[in-house]
C-alpha positions as CSV (number, residue, x, y, z in Angstrom):
1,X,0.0,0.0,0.0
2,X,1.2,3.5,-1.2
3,X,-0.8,5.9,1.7
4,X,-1.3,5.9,5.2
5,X,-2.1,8.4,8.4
6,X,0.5,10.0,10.1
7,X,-0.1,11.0,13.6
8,X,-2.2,13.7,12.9
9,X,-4.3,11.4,11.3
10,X,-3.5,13.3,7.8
11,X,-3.3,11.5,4.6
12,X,0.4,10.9,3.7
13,X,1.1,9.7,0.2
14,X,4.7,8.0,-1.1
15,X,5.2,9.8,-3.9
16,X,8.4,9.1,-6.1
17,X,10.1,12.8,-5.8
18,X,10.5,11.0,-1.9
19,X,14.5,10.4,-2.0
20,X,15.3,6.9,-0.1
21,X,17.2,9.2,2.3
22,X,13.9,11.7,3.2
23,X,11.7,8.4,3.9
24,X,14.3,6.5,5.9
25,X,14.6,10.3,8.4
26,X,10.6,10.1,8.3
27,X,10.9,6.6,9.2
28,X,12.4,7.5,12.3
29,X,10.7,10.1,13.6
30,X,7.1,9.8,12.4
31,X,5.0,6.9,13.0
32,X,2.2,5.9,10.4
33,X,-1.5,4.3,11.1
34,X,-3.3,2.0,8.7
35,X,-6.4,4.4,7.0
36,X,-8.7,2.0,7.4
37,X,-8.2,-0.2,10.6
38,X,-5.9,2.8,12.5
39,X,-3.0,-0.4,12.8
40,X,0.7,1.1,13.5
41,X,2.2,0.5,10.0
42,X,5.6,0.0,9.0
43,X,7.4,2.0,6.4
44,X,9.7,-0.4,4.2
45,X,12.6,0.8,2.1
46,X,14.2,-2.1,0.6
47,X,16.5,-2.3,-2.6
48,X,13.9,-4.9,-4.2
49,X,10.4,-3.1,-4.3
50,X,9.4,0.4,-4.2
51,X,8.8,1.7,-0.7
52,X,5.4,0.9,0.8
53,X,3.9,0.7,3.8
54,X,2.6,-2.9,5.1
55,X,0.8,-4.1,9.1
56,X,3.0,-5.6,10.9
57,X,2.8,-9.9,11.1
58,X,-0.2,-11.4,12.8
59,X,-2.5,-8.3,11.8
60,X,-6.0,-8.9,10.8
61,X,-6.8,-5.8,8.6
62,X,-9.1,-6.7,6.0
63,X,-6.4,-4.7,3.7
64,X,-4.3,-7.0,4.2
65,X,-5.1,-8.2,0.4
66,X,-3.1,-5.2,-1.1
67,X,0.0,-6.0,0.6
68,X,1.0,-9.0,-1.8
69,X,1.1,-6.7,-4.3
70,X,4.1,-7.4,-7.0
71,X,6.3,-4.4,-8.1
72,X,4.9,-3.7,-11.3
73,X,1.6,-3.3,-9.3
74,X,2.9,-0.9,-6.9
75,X,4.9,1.6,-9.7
76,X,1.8,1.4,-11.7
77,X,-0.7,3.0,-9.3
78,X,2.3,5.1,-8.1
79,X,2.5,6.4,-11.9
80,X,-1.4,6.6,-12.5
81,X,-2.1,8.5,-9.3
82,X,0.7,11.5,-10.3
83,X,-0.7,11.3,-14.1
84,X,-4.0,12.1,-12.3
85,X,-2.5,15.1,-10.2
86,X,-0.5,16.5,-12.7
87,X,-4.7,16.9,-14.4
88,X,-5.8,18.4,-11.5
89,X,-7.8,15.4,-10.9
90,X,-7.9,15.1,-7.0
91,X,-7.1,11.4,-7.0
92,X,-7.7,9.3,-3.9
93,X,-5.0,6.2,-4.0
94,X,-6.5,3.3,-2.2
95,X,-9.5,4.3,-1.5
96,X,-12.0,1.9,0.5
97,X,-15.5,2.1,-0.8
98,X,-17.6,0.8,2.8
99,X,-20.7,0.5,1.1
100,X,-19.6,-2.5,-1.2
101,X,-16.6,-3.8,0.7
102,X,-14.1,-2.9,-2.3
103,X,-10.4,-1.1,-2.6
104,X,-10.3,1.0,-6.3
105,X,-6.7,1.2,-6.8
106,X,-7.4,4.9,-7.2
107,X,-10.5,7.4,-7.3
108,X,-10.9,10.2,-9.4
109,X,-13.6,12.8,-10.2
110,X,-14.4,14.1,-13.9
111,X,-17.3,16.3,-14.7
112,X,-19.6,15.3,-11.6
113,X,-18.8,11.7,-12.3
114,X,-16.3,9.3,-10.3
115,X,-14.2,6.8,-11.9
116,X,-12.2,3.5,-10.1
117,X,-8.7,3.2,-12.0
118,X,-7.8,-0.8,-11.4
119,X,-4.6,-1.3,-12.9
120,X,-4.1,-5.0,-13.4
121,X,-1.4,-6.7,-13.4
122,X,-2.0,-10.4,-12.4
123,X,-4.8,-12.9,-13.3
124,X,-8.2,-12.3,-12.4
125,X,-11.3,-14.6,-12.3
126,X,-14.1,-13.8,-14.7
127,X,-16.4,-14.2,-12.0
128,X,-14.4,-11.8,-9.5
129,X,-14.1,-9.2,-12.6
130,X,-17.7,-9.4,-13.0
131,X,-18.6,-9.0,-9.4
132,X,-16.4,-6.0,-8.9
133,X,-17.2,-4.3,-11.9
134,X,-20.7,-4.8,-11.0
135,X,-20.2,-3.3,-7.6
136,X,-18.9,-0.1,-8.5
137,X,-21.8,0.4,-11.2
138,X,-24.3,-0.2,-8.3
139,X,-22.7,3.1,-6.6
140,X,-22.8,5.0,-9.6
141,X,-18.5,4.3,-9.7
142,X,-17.7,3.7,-13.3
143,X,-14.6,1.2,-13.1
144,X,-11.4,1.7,-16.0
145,X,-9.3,-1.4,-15.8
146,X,-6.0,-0.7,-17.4
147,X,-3.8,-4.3,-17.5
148,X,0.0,-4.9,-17.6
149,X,1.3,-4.4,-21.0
150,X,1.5,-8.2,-21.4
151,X,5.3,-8.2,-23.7
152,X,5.1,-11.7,-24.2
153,X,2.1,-11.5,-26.7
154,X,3.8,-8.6,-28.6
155,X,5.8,-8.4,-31.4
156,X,6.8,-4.6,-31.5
157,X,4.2,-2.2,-33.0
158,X,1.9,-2.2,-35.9
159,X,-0.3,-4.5,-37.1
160,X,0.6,-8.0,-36.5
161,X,-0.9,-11.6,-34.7
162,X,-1.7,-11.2,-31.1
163,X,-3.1,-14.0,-28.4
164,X,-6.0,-12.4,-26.2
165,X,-7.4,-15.5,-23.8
166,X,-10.7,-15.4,-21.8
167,X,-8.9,-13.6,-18.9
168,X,-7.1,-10.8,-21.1
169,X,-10.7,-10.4,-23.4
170,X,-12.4,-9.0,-20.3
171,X,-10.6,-5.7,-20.2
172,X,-11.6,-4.9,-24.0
173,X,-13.0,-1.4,-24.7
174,X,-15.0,-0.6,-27.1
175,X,-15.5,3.0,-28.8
176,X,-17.8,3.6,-31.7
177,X,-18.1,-0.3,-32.7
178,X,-14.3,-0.6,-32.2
179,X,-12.7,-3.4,-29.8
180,X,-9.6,-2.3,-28.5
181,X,-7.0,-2.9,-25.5
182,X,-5.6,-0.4,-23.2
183,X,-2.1,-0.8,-21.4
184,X,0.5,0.0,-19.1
185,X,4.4,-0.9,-19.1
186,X,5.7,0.4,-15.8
187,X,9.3,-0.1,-16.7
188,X,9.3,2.3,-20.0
189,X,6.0,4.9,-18.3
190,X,4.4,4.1,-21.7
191,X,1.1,3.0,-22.8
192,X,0.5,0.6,-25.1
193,X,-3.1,0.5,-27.1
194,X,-4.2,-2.8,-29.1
195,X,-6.8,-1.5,-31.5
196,X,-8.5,-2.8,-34.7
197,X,-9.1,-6.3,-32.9
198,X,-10.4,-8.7,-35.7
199,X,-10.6,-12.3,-34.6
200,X,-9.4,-15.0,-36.2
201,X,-9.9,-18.5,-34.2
202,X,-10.3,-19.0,-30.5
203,X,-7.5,-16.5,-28.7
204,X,-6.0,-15.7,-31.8
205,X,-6.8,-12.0,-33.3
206,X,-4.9,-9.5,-35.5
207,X,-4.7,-5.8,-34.1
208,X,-2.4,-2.8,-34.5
209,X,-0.6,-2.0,-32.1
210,X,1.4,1.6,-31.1
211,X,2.2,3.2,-27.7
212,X,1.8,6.7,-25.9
213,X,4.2,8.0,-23.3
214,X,2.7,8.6,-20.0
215,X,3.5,12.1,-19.9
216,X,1.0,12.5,-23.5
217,X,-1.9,10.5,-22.0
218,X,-4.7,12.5,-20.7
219,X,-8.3,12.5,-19.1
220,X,-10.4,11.0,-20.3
221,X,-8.0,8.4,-21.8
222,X,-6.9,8.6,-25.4
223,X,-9.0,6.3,-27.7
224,X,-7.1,4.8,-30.7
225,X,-7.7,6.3,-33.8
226,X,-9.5,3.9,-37.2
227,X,-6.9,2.8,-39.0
228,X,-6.6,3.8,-42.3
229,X,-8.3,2.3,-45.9
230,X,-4.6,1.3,-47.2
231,X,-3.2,-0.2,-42.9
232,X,-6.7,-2.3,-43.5
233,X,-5.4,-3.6,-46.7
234,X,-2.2,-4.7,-44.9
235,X,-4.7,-6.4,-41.7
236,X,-6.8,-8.5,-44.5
237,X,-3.5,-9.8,-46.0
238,X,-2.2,-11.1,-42.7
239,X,-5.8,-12.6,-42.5
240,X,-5.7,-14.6,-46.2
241,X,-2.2,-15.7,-44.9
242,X,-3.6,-16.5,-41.9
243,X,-6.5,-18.3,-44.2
244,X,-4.4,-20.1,-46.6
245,X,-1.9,-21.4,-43.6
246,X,-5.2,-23.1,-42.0
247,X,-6.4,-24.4,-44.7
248,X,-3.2,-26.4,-45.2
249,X,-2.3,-27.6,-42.2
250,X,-6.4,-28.5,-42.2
251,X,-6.2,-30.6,-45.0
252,X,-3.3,-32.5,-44.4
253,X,-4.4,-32.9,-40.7
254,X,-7.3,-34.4,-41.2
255,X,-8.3,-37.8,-40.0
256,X,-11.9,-38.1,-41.2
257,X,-11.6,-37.7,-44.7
258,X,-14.8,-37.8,-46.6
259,X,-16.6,-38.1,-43.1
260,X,-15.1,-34.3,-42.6
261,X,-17.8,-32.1,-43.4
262,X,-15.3,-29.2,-43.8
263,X,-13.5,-31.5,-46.4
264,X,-16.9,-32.7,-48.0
265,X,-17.9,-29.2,-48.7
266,X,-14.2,-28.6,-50.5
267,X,-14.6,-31.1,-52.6
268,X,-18.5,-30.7,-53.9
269,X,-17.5,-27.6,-54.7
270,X,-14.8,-28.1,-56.3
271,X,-12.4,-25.7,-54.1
272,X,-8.9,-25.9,-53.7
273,X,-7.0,-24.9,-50.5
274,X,-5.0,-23.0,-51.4
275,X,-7.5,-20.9,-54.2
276,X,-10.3,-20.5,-52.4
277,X,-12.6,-17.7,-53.5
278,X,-11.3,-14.2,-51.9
279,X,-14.7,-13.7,-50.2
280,X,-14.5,-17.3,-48.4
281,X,-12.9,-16.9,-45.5
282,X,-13.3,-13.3,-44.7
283,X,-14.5,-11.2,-41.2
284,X,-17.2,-9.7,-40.9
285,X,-19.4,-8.0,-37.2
286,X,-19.8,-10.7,-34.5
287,X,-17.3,-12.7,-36.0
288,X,-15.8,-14.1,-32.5
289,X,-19.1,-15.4,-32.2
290,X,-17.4,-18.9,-33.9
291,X,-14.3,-20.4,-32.0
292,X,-13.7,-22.3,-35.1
293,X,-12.0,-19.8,-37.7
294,X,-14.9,-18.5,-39.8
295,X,-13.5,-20.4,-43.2
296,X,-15.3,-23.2,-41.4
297,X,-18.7,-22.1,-41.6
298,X,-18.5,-19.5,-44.5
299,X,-17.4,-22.6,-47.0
300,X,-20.1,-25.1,-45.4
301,X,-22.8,-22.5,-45.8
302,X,-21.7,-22.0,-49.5
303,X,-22.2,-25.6,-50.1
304,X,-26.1,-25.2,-48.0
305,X,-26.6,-23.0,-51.3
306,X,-25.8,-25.6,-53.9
307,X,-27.3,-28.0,-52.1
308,X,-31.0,-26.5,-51.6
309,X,-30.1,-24.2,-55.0
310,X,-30.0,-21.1,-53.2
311,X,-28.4,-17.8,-53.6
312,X,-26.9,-14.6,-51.1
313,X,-29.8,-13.0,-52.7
314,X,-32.9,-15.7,-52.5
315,X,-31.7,-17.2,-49.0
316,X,-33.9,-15.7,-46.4
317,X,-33.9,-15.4,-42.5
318,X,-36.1,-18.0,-41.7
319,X,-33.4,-20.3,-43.6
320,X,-30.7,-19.3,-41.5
321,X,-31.9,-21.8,-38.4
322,X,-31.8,-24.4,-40.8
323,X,-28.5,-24.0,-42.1
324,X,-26.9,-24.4,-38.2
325,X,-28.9,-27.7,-37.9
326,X,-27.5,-28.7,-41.5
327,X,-24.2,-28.2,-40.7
328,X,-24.1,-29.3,-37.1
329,X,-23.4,-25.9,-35.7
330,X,-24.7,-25.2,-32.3
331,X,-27.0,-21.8,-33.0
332,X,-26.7,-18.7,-30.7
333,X,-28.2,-15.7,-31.5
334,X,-25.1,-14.2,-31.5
335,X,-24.1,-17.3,-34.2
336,X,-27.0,-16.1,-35.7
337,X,-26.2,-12.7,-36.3
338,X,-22.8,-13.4,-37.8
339,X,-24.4,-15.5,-40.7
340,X,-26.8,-13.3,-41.2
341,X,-24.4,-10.0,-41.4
342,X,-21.9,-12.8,-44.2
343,X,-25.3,-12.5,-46.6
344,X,-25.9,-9.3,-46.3
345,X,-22.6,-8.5,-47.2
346,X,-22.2,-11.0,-50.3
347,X,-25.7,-9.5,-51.1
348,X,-23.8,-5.8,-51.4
349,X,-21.0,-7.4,-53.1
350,X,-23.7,-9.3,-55.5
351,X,-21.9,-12.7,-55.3
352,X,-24.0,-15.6,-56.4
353,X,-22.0,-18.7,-55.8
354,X,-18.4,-19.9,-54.8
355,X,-17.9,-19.7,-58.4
356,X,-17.9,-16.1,-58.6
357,X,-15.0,-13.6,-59.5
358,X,-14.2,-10.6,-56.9
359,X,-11.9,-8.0,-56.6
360,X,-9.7,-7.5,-53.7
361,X,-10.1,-3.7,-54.1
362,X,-14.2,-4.1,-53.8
363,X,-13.3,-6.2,-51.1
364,X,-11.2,-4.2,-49.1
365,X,-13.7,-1.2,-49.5
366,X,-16.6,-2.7,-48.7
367,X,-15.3,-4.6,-45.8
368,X,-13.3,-1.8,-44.5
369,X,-16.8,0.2,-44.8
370,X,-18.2,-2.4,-42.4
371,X,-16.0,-2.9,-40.0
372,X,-13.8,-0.1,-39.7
373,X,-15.6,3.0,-40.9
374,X,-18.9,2.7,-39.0
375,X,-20.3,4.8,-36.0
């Protein structure tokens, strides 16, 4: 923990401009209380982590929970809170909410409204995120979670592959229709935004990624601009590599040959893997909806036209709930949706059958119209 009460029961924060030598003379000659059970606290400057103040053993503080805190966790709110003063924000660091038993990392006020900055840096339970979250909504508290920049699922900046799990998904913003990921590397004081997030299969996406120093970052936080008509051009390319990578590694990994309904659908009509159509295979809204990479459904509901001798244009939505029970898809409504966005879309790009002829250019446009340029 980063505050406590001196003896004049006045709020004393460990800023960094505090030298090692100041806090080891305050050490001495002040003595420090616990905010919210009035505990003697101990003021530890050690050469590991940054000085912090922790109860002594055998306490039973209920905020005792913030004092396994890791280093990164501790510089980040340390960071965050002077961000906030330096914008006249009037953070609170460690606030304790009484009303629904919960610790905000820190507290600010904008425009009438309060915010709860979590910075995250370790795992946390869907469930727990949930019931936190929902706490703070149900005293009007509107919770930012900001997580560990997570290095090891970066490649540098721009647009590239990235892994987002269940845990890391969580945090996702969204501005204006766009997903995007917000943050924090302690070490360099830098920001680092994952933005453009199109899915590709299970916790794999493709986002761009850049960075803002801390000092730039405002109030508010920044929200990632849309990228541009020609860095889309460049995201759909790493998604037909992406495509044509799968669909090798599918066919020659296949065990269930003609049993493979995938496969089946390939073959009747008469695909290749590595030339499928360049509408096959293609994002669209909702598209995380599907674990399974959304070749999978898009060929097999190509091969539901031929079969029932149907078009974009002449299949209808009552046909949809059909098509999942066809193919041995499990329907959602978000599922549901997905499909149903694909026609729509082949129906603006008049495509009639696997057979057809498209170019990239339309393509790109029109999928860059729908998935970048709305709102």
């Amino acid at each position: 923990m980063l505050v406590a009460h001196n003896e004049n029961k006045q709020l004393f924060v460990l800023h960094r401009q505090f030298s090692r030598d100041e806090l080891q003379l305050l050490k001495k000659q002040q003595q420090f209380f616990c905010p919210q059970c009035n505990e003697p606290l101990q003021l530890k400057i050690g050469q590991i982590r940054i000085p912090h103040f922790a109860h002594f053993h055998n306490s039973e503080c209920d905020n005792l929970f913030s004092e396994r805190e890791s280093e990164a966790h501790l510089l980040g709110k340390q960071h965050l809170y002077e961000l906030f003063e330096k914008l006249q924000l009037s953070p609170i660091l460690e606030p304790f909410l009484p009303q629904i038993q919960q610790r905000p990392d820190i507290l600010i006020e904008h425009h009438n409204r309060l915010f709860a900055i979590e910075f995250q840096c370790s795992q946390l339970a869907l469930g727990l995120f949930t019931s936190r979250t929902k706490g703070y909504l149900e005293v009007n508290v509107t919770p930012i979670w900001i997580v560990h920049t997570p290095f090891e699922k970066l490649k540098g900046l721009g647009i590239q592959k990235i892994k987002i799990n269940q845990t890391m998904s969580q945090y996702l913003l969204q501005n204006n229709g766009q997903r995007y990921l917000m943050t924090y590397d302690v070490k360099q004081e830098l920001f680092y935004y994952i933005s453009n997030i199109t899915h590709l299969k299970k916790t794999q996406y493709i986002g761009q990624v850049h960075r803002i120093p801390l000092k730039q970052q405002q109030f508010p936080f920044l929200i990632p601009s849309k990228i541009s008509l020609e860095k889309f051009d460049q995201l759909f390319s790493l998604i037909l590599n992406f495509r044509d990578d799968y669909m090798l590694s599918r066919l020659l990994l296949s065990k269930r040959g003609v049993n493979d309904q995938f496969l089946r659908a390939i073959y009747e009509l008469r695909l290749t893997g590595n030339r499928l159509p360049i509408f096959i295979g293609i994002p669209v809204r909702n598209t995380n909806a599907f674990e399974e990479f959304y070749v999978e459904w898009q060929v097999q509901l190509f091969y539901f036209l031929k079969c029932h001798e149907l078009t974009p244009q002449t299949m209808n939505a009552n046909a949809v709930p059909y098509f999942f029970e066809w193919a041995s898809f499990a329907m959602t409504i978000e599922r549901k949706i997905e499909v149903t966005y694909y026609l729509s879309l082949l129906k603006r790009l008049n495509v009639q059958s696997a057979d057809d002829h498209l170019e990239k250019r339309n393509l790109i446009e029109v999928l860059y119209d729908e998935l970048v340029a709305i709102g």
